[in-house]
C-alpha positions as CSV (number, residue, x, y, z in Angstrom):
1,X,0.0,0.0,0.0
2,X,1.6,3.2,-0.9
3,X,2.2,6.2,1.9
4,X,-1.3,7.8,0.3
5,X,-3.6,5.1,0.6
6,X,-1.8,3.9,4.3
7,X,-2.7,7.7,5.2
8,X,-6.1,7.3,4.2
9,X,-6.4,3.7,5.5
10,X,-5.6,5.5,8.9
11,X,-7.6,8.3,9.0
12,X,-10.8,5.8,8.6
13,X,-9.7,3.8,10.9
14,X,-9.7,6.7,13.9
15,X,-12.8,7.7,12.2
16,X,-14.2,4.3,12.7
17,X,-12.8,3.5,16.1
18,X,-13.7,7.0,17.3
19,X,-17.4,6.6,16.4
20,X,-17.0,3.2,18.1
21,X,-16.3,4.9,21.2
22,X,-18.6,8.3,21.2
23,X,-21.3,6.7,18.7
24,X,-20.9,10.3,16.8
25,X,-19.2,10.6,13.4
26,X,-18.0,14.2,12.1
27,X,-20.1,14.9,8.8
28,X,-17.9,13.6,5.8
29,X,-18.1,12.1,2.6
30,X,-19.6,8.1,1.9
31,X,-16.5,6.4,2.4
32,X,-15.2,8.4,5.3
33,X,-18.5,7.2,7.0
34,X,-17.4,3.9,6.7
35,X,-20.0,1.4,8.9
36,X,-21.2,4.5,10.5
37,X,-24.8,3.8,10.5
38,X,-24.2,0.2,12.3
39,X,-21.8,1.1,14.7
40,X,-23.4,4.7,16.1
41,X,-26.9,2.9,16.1
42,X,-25.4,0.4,18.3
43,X,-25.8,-2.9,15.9
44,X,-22.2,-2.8,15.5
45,X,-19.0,-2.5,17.7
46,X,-15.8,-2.4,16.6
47,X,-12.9,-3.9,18.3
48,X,-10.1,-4.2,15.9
49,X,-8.8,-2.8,12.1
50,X,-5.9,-2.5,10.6
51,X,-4.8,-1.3,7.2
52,X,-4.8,-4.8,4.7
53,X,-3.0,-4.8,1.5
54,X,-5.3,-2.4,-0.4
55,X,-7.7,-1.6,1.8
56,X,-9.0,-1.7,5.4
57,X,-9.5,-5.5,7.6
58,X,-12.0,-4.3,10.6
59,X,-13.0,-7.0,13.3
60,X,-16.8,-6.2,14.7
61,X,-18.8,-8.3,17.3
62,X,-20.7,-9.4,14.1
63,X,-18.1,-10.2,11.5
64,X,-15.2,-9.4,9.7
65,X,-15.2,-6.9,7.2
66,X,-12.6,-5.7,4.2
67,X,-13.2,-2.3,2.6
68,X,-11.2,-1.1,-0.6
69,X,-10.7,2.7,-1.6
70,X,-13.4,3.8,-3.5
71,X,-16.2,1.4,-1.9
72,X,-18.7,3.5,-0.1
73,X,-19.5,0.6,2.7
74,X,-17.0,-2.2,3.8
75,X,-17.8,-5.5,2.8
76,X,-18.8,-8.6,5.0
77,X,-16.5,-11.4,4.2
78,X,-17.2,-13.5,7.6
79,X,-20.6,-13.8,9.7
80,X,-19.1,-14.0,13.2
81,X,-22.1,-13.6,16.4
82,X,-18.5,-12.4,18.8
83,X,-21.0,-10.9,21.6
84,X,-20.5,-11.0,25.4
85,X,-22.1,-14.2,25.1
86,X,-19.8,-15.0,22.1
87,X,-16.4,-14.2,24.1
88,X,-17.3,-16.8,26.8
89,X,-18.7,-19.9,24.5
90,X,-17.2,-19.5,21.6
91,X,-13.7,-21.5,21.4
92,X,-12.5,-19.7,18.0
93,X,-13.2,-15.8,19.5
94,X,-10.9,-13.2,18.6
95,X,-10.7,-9.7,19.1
96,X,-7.5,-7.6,18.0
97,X,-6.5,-8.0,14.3
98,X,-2.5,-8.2,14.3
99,X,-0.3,-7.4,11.0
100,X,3.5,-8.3,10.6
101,X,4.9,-7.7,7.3
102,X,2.6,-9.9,5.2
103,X,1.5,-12.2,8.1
104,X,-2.2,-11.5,9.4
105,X,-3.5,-12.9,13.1
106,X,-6.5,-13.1,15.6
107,X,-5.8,-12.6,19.1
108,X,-7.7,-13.1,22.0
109,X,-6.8,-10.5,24.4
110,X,-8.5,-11.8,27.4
111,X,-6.9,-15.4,27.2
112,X,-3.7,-14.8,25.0
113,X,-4.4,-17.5,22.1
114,X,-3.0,-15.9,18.7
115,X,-3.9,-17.8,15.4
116,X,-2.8,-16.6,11.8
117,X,-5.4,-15.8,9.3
118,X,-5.5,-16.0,5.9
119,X,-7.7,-13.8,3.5
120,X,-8.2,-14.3,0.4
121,X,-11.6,-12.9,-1.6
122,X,-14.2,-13.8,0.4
123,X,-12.3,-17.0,2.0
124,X,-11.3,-16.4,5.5
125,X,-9.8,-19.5,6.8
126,X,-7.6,-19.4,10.4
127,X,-4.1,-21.7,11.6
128,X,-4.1,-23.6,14.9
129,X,-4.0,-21.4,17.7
130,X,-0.7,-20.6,20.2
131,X,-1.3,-19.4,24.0
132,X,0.9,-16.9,24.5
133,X,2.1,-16.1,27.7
134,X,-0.4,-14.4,29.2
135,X,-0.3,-15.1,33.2
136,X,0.3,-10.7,33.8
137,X,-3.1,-10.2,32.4
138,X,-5.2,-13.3,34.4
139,X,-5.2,-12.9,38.1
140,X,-7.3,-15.4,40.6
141,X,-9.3,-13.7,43.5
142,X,-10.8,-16.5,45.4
143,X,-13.1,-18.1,42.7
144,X,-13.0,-15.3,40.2
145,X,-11.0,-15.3,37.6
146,X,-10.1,-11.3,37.1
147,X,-8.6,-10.3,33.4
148,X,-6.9,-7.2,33.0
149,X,-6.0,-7.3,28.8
150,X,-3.1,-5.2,27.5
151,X,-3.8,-2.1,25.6
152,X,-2.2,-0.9,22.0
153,X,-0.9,-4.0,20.6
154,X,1.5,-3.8,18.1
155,X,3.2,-6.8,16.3
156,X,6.2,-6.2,14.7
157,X,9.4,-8.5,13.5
158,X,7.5,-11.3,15.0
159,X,7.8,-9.8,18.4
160,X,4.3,-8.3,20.2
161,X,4.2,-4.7,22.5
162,X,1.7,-4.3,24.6
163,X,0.9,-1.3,27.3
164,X,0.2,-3.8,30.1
165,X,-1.7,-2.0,33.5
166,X,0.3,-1.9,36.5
167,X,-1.0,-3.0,39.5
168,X,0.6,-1.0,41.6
169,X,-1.3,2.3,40.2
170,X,-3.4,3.7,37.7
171,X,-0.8,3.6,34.9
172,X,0.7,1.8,32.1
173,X,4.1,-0.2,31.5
174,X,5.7,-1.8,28.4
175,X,6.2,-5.2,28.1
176,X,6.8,-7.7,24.9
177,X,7.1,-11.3,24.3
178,X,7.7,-13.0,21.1
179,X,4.6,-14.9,19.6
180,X,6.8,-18.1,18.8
181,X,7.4,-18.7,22.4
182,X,9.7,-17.2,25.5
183,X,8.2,-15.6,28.5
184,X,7.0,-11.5,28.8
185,X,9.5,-8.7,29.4
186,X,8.6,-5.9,30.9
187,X,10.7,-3.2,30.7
188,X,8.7,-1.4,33.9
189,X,10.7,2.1,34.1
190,X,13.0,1.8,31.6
191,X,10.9,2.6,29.2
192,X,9.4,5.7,31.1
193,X,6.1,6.1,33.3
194,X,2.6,7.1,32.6
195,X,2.8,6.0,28.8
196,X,0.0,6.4,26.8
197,X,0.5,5.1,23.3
198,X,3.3,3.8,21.2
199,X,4.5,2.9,17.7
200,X,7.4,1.3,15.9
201,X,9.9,3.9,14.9
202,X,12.9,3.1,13.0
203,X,14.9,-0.2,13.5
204,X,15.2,-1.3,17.3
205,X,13.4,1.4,18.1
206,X,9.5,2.5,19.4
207,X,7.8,5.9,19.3
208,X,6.7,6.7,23.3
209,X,3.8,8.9,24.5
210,X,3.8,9.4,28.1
211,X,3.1,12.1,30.9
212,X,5.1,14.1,33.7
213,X,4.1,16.1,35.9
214,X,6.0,19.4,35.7
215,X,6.0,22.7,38.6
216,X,4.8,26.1,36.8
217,X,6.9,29.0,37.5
218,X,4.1,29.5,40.1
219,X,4.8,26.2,41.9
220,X,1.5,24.7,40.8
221,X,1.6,21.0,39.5
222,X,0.8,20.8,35.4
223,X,1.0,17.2,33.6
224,X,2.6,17.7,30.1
225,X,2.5,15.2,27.1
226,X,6.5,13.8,26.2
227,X,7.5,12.1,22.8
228,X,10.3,9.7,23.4
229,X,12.4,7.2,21.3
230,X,12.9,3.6,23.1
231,X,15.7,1.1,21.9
232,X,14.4,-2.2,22.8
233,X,17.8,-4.2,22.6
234,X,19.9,-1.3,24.6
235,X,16.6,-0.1,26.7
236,X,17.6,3.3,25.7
237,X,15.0,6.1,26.4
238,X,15.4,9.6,24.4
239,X,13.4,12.4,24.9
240,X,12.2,14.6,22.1
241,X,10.2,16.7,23.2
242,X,6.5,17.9,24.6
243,X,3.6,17.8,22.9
244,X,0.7,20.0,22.6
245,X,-1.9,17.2,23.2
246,X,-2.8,14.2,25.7
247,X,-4.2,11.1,24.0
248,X,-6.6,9.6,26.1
249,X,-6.1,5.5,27.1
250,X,-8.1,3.8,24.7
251,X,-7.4,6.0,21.9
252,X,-6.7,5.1,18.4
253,X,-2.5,4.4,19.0
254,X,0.1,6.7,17.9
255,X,0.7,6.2,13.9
């Protein structure tokens, strides 16, 4: 997909998962509305999408859907009923759609089990699933089971970053593991506090959004956004600078 399309592909997809989220969609032209009617009507909710070869993969509670540039609606290429019901009875659920390269896989992000996917036309067929290590996420409270699923996953050289919460506040660390086996790293400080979203940068290297908390020239506390650069092999952190905005947890990750 060339930088014009990817640009495009992305600026549906916040579209998309921001309606998700508010159930309002800025007025805009067909294919900027993409699935609008379902999803702010509350038929549809979206949980996943990611830019797929020419177009746009987007996993909802009812399906999976590819749109192309110049369709006016995304098309349904598999009937899925992915409910609350769904998560707890169905054995093939899957939430997050995760690219690498030109590999394509289905996570479950409250129990960890990754299976590839292949697409082709309106054949969707899946691999045999992997549990990952996922024992930071599933804690056991007496007899409840209590799952607390990483935020802003992002595969990449077959290796998969997660925002994982930390338990001992209301924040956010990084952590990794690679999807053909090895146990989680988490890289707790090293890789900064209060992050917020992240993206692969160049080679080695992550894009970091996090907060500090700064003193005014008055004394009073202020919180400003940071941009950072991570190396994961040396565990480098760089700052580059503030910026002018705070992206809320949950939102659409850093591109």
């Amino acid at each position: 997909m060339d930088m014009k399309k990817r640009k495009l592909a992305l600026m549906i997809l916040a579209l998309v998962m921001i309606s998700a989220v508010s159930g309002a969609v800025a007025e805009a032209g067909a294919d900027l509305n993409l699935l609008s009617a379902q999803v702010t009507s509350g038929q549809l909710r979206v949980t996943s999408a990611i830019a797929w070869q020419d177009g746009l993969l987007i996993k909802a509670d009812r399906g999976l859907y590819f749109w192309v540039e110049g369709q006016t609606e995304a098309a349904l290429v598999l009937k899925l009923d992915h409910g609350w019901l769904g998560q707890k009875e169905d054995p093939d659920f899957f939430d997050i759609l995760l690219e690498d390269g030109n590999a394509l896989y289905a996570l479950h992000s409250g129990k960890g089990t990754l299976r590839s996917v292949s697409v082709e036309g309106e054949a969707v067929t899946f691999g045999e699933k992997t549990q990952l290590d996922w024992r930071h996420f599933i804690q056991e409270g007496g007899t409840e089971t209590y799952v607390f699923p990483p935020q802003d996953l992002i595969l990449s050289e077959g290796r998969l970053y997660m925002l994982a919460p930390n338990e001992f506040d209301a924040f956010f660390h990084l952590v990794s593991l690679d999807i053909n086996g090895g146990s989680l790293v988490l890289y707790g400080d090293q890789a900064g506090s209060n992050l917020r979203s992240f993206a692969p940068y160049r080679e080695g290297e992550l894009l970091l959004v996090s907060g500090e908390e700064k003193k005014d020239q008055q004394g009073q506390s202020e919180f400003i956004t940071v941009l950072s650069t991570f190396h994961v092999s040396t565990q480098e952190l760089r700052q580059i600078g503030p910026l002018d905005f705070a992206p809320p947890f949950g939102a659409v990750p850093l591109a």
